[in-house]
C-alpha positions, 0 to 999 in steps of 0.5 A: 491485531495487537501486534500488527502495526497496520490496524485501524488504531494505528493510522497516521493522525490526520491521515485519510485513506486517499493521502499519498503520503499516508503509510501503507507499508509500516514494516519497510515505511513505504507509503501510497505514493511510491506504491502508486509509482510502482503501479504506473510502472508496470506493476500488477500484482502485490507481489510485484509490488513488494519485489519493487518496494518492499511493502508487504514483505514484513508481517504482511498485514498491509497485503489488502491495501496493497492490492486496493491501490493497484485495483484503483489504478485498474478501475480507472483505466477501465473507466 
């Protein structure tokens, strides 16, 4: 955890995990937003995403938020 910068202890001061300005991706500085862009354009896997935004292809830490955001845009498609 010392040496990931995506731990707990390095969130963004005021930034809540619903902010879609917040950094997901602190290796390539990719924040939520453009994730939720890539989503919503046809984007399905991580892997797709980080082909599209580079987040995730530095120490990969941020894989799991990476992969939530993509489940939010399922679930509410689903609902």
């Amino acid at each position: 955890l010392l040496l990931r910068l995506d731990g707990p202890d390095q969130l963004d001061a005021g930034a809540s995990s619903n902010d879609p300005q917040r950094t997901v991706c602190r290796c390539a500085g990719v924040n939520a937003a453009s994730i939720d862009d890539s989503v919503l354009a046809g984007c399905g896997t991580v892997g797709e995403v980080s082909k599209a935004t580079r987040a995730g292809t530095g120490c990969g830490g941020c894989h799991e938020d990476i992969k939530g955001i993509i489940e939010k845009h399922f679930q509410a498609a689903t609902a």
